[in-house]
C-alpha positions, 0 to 999 in steps of 0.5 A: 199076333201073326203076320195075317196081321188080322185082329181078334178083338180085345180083352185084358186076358185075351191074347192073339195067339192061343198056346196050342197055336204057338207051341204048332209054330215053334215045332216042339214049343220047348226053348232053351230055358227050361218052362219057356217056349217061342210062339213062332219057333226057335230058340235062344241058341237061334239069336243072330247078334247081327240083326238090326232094325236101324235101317227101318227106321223112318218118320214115325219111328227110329229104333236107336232112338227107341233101343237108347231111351229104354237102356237109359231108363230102364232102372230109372223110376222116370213117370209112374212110380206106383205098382205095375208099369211095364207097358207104361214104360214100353209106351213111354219109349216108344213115344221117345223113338217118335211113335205119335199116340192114337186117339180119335176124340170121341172114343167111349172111356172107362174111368177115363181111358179108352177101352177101344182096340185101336187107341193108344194114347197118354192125356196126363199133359193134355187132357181137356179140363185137367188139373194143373200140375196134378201128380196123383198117381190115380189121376195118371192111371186114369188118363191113359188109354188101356193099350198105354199101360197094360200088356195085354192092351199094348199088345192088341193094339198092334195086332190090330194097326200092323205090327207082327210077331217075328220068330227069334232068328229075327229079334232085333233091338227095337223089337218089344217082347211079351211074356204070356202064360203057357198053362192054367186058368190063364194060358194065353193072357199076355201080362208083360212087356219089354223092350229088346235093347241088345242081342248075344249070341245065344241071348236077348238084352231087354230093358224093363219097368215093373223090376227095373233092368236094363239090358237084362240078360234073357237066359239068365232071368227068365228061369227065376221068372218061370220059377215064381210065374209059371211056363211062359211063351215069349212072343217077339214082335216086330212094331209098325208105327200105326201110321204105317200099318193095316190100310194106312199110307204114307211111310 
């Protein structure tokens, strides 16, 4: 995901920026955690507590909003309480900071979700012909758009409606982290996502689901996540509500 903010098509272990892509932009591709490298340079010692998005926020997004609802939730089991769901939880936060969903009515679906790169919604409370009070955790898997509830989706779909990675000097709370993996048969799939919820100097607080924390520390986690993942590249992205992003107006 750079900030040509072209797409490159969409696929569950496809990510946008390849590891010989992102160890070039981060210089030696090392940070400061052992196994773990920046895609876009930097490292943890390059956080700047004093970054903010709260004066870029506008009618599609507030990014206190979004910081708030994150750290609240983080260690609450608030919507899907089944299995994996990281970006489930980033995509409910960014719905609660205002975000609207993207959905074009007509879009082709797998078991109910939409494959397609550009849409990213959630149907459980507003899907034609619907159960009535369903709680299924199934059903709920099933009306959700690819991009709502699996990294590699989130991240695709805003590559390709505007947003953009940013390098660690620039993290700001607000700002969504993905994890892909730096080596192996799966280099490059993008599998984790987090929200950013505080900044020290020398670490980034993120709140997540799929091993609930709220504003977890960065540099305390992340060499037990390398340990039981493998290397890993953290990528930093800064979000454009889709409203604001490639040819689009009105922000």
């Amino acid at each position: 995901m750079n900030k040509t903010r072209s797409g490159n098509g969409y696929s569950d272990s496809d990510a946008a920026v390849s590891v010989e892509d992102a160890e070039r932009d981060a210089g030696a591709g090392a940070g400061d955690i052992p196994g773990t490298s920046f895609s876009r340079g930097g490292n943890l010692g390059d956080v700047n507590p004093a970054n903010s998005n709260g004066q870029l926020s506008n009618k599609y997004i507030n990014f206190p909003s979004l910081v708030s609802w994150a750290t609240r939730y983080g260690t609450e089991e608030n919507d899907w309480t089944a299995g994996d769901n990281c970006t489930n939880f980033v995509s409910d936060a960014l719905l609660a900071a205002g975000v609207p969903m993207k959905w074009d009515g007509k879009s082709p679906f797998r078991n109910g979700a939409s494959d397609q790169v550009d849409q990213w919604w959630n149907g459980y409370y507003d899907t034609p012909n619907s159960p009535v009070n369903t709680i299924s955790e199934e059903y709920r898997a099933h009306t959700r758009s690819r991009s709502w509830t699996t990294a590699g989706g989130l991240y695709s779909f805003l590559e390709n409606t505007g947003s953009y990675e940013d390098p660690v000097s620039r993290a700001a709370p607000g700002d969504l982290m993905f994890w892909s993996y730096a080596n192996g048969a799966t280099a490059g799939q993008v599998h984790h996502a987090a929200v950013i919820t505080g900044l020290n100097d020398g670490d980034i607080r993120y709140s997540q689901h799929s091993g609930l924390q709220s504003n977890a520390s960065l540099k305390e986690r992340e060499p037990l996540f390398t340990s039981a993942n493998g290397s890993q590249i953290i990528h930093i992205i800064h979000v454009v509500p889709w409203p604001c992003g490639v040819g689009a107006q009105g922000c």
